[in-house]
C-alpha positions as CSV (number, residue, x, y, z in Angstrom):
1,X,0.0,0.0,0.0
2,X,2.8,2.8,0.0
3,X,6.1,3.2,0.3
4,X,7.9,1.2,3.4
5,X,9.8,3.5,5.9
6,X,13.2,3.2,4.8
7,X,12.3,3.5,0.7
8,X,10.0,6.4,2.1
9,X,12.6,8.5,3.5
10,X,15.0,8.0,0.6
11,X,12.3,9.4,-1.9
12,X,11.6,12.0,0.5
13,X,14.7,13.4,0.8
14,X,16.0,12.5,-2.7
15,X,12.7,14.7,-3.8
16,X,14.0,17.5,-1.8
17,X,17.7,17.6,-3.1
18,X,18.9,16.5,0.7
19,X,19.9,12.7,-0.6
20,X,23.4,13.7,-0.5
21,X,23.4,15.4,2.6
22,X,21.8,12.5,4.6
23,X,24.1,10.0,2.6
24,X,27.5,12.3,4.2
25,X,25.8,12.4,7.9
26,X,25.0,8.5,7.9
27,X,28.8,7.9,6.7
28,X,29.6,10.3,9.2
29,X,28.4,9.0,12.0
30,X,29.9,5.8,10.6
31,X,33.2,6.8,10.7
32,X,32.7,8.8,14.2
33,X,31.1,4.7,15.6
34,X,34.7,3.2,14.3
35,X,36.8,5.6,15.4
36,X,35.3,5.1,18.8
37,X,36.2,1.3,18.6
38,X,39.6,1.7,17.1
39,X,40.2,3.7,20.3
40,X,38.9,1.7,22.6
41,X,40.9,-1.3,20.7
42,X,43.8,0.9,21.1
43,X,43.5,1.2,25.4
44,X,43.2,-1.9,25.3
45,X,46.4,-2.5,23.8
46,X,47.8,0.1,25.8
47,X,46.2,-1.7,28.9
48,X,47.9,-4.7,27.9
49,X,51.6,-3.2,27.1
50,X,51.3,-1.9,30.6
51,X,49.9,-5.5,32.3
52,X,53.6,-6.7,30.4
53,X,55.5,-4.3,31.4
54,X,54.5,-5.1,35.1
55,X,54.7,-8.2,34.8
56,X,57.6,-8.7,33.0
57,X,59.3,-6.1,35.0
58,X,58.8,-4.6,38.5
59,X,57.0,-7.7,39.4
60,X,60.1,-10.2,38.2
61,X,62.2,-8.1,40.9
62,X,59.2,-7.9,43.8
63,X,59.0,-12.0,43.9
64,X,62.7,-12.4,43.9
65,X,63.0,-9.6,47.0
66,X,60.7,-11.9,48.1
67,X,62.0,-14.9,47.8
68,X,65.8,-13.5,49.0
69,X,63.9,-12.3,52.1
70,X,62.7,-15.6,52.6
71,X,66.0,-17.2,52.4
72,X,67.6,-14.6,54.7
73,X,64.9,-14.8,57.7
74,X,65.7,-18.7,57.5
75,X,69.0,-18.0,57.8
76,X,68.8,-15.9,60.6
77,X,66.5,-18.2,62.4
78,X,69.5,-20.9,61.9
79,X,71.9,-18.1,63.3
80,X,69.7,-17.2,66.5
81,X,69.5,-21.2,66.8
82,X,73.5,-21.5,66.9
83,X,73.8,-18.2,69.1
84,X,71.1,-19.5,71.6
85,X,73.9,-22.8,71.8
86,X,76.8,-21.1,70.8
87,X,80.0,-23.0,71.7
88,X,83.6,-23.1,70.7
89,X,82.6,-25.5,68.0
90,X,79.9,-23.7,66.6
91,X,81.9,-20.1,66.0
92,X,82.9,-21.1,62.2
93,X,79.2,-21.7,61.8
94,X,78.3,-19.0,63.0
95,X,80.2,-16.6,61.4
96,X,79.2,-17.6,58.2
97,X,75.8,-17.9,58.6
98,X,76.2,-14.3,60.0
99,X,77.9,-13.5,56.5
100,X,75.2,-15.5,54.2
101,X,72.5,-13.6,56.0
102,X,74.5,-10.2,55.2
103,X,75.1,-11.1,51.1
104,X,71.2,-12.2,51.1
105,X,69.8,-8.8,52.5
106,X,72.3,-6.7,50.5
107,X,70.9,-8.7,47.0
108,X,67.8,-8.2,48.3
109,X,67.8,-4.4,48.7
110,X,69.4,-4.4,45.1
111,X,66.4,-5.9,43.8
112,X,64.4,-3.9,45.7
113,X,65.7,-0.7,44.0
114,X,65.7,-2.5,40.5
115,X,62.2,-3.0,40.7
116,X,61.7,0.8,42.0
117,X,63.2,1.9,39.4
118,X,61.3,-0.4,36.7
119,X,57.7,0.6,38.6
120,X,58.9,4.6,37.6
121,X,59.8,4.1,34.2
122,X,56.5,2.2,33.7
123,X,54.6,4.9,35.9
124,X,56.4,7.4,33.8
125,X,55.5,5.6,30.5
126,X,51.8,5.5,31.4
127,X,51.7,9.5,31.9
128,X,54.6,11.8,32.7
129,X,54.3,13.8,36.7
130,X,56.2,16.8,34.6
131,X,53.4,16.9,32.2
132,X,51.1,17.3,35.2
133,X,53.3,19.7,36.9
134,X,54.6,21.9,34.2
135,X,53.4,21.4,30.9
136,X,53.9,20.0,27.6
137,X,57.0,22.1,26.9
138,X,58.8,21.4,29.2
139,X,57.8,17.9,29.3
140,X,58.9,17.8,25.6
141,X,62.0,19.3,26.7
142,X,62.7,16.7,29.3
143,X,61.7,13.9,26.8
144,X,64.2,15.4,24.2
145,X,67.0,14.9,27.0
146,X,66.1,11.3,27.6
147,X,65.6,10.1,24.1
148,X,69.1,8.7,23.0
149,X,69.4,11.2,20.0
150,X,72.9,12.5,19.1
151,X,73.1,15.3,18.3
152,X,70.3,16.2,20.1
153,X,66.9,17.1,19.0
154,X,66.1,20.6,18.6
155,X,62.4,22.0,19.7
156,X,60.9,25.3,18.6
157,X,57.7,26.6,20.6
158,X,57.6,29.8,18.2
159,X,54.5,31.6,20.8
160,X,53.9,30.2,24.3
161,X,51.5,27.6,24.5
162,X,47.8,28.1,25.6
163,X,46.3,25.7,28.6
164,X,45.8,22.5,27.3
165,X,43.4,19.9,28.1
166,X,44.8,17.1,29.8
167,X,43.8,14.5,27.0
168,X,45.4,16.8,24.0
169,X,48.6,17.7,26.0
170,X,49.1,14.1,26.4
171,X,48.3,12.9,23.0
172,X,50.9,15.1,22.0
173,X,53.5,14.1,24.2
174,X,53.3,10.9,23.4
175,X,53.3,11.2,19.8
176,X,56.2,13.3,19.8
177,X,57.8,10.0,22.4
178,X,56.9,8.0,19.5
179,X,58.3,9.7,17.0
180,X,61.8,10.1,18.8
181,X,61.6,6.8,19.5
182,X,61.2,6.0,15.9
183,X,64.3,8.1,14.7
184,X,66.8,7.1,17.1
185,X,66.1,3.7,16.2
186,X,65.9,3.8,12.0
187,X,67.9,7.2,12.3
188,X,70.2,7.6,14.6
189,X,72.8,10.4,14.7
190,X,70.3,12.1,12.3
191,X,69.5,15.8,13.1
192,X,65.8,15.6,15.0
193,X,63.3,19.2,15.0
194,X,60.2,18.9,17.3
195,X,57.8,21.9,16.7
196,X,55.2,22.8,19.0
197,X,52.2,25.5,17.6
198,X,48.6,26.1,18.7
199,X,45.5,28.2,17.0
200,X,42.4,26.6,17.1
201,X,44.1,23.1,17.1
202,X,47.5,22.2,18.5
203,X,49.8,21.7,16.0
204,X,52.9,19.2,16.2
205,X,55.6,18.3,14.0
206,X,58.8,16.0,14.0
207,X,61.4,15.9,11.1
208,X,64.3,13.9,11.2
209,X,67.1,14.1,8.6
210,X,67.4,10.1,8.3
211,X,67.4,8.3,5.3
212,X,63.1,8.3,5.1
213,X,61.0,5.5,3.8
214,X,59.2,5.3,7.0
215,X,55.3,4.8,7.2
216,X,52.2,4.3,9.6
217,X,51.9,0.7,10.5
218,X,49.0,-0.9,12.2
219,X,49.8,-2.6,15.3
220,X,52.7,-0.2,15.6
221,X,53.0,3.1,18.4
222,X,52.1,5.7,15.9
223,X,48.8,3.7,14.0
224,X,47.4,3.6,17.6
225,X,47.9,7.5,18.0
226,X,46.6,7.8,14.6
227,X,43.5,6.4,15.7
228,X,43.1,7.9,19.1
229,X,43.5,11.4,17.4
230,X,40.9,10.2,14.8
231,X,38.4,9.7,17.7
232,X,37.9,13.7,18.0
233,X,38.9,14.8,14.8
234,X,42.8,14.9,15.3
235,X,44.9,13.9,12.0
236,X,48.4,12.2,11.6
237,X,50.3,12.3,8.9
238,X,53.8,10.7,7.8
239,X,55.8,12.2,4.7
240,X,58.9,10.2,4.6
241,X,60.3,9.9,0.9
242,X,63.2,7.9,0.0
243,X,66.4,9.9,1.3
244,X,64.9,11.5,3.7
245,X,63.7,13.6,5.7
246,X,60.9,12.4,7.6
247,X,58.0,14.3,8.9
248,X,55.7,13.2,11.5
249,X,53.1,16.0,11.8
250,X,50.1,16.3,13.5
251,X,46.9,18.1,14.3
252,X,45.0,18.1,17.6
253,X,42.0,20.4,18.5
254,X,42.2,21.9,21.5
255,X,38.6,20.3,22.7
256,X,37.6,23.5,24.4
257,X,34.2,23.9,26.2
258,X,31.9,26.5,25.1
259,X,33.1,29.6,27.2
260,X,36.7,28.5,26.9
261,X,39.7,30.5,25.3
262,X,42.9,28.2,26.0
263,X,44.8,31.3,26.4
264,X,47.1,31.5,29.2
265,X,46.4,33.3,31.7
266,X,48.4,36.4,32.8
């Protein structure tokens, strides 16, 4: 008897020239429902890099204190047991037990401080305290210190930075971690530029001067930032021809609520 809904509506707006129009908003809103699951695939990944990490390091040193700890209170329950009958005989004894115990408790503590270590490096990994504390140029800064590059890599901030949300400062940082990452290991020695900008959108860029032919790989550090940029209309892109250079640029929008300017305050 008439048109069924869905043939209805396509009539309907086909008849009124807005065909088109709904044909971009329903691919729209496709795109905008996978690049919500890309980035929740991507945490997830993320979620299980850090699970490794943990497991594979801090907690590796934590069951070893553990089991050194074990091995020194038995020994110093065999000591206490030779003190409490402690004769001429038993002084040799003694005094070694006394040094085992000692070796055991320093090894311990050096595990102990191994596994510190690995739990800040993980921590640090997972989101920086000096991007909390001071910023994403100076965090930048640090990371260029710590990122194995020689020479090292140069950044330019050409205006001070507005307040940053906390999500786009450190989709940034990490990007640019990526990156440096990326050219100390297929560039090293290469010359390194990090470039920080903002407008409406925060704009970052890393060039190295390496030999190029580098590329976005899924399952790879910079795909997954691809994507989690991609979830609120952020863009990556990698120009890296043969013989260099190679530039990892990017483009974040500032995600402002209504009311907010991102300008720094004085």
């Amino acid at each position: 008897m008439g048109l069924m809904g869905g043939q209805f509506f396509q009539r309907f707006f086909r008849g009124r020239g807005l065909g088109t129009r709904a044909q971009t908003l329903a691919a729209e809103v496709v795109g905008l429902r996978e690049s919500r699951r890309a980035i929740v695939d991507a945490f997830e990944i993320e979620r299980r890099r850090i699970e490794g990490d943990l497991h594979d390091g801090a907690q590796q040193y934590l069951v070893a204190t553990g089991l050194k700890i074990g091995e020194a209170a038995w020994i110093a329950q065999q000591l206490t047991e030779l003190l409490m009958s402690h004769t001429p005989e038993t002084s040799t004894a003694t005094t070694s037990k006394a040094q085992e115990l000692a070796t055991l408790l320093s090894q311990a503590q050096e595990l102990n401080d191994l596994a510190l270590v690995s739990l800040r490096h993980t921590v640090r990994d997972v989101h920086p305290q000096v991007l909390t504390d001071h910023g994403l140029e100076v965090a930048v800064r640090e990371l260029i210190g710590h990122a194995g590059l020689q020479p090292k890599a140069r950044l330019a901030v050409p205006h001070p930075l507005p307040v940053l949300p906390d999500g786009v400062a450190s989709t940034a940082y990490f990007l640019v971690s990526e990156a440096l990452t990326n050219a100390a290991k297929y560039a090293p020695g290469a010359q390194v530029s990090v470039m920080l900008a903002a407008d409406d959108a925060l704009h970052v860029s890393v060039v190295d001067e390496g030999p190029g032919g580098a590329c976005i790989t899924k399952g790879h550090g910079l795909a997954g930032l691809t994507e989690r940029l991609a979830a609120f209309g952020g863009t990556v892109n990698v120009i890296s021809p043969p013989g260099g250079p190679t530039t990892v640029r990017a483009q974040i929008p500032l995600l402002l609520r209504t009311g907010e300017s991102g300008l720094t305050p004085i």
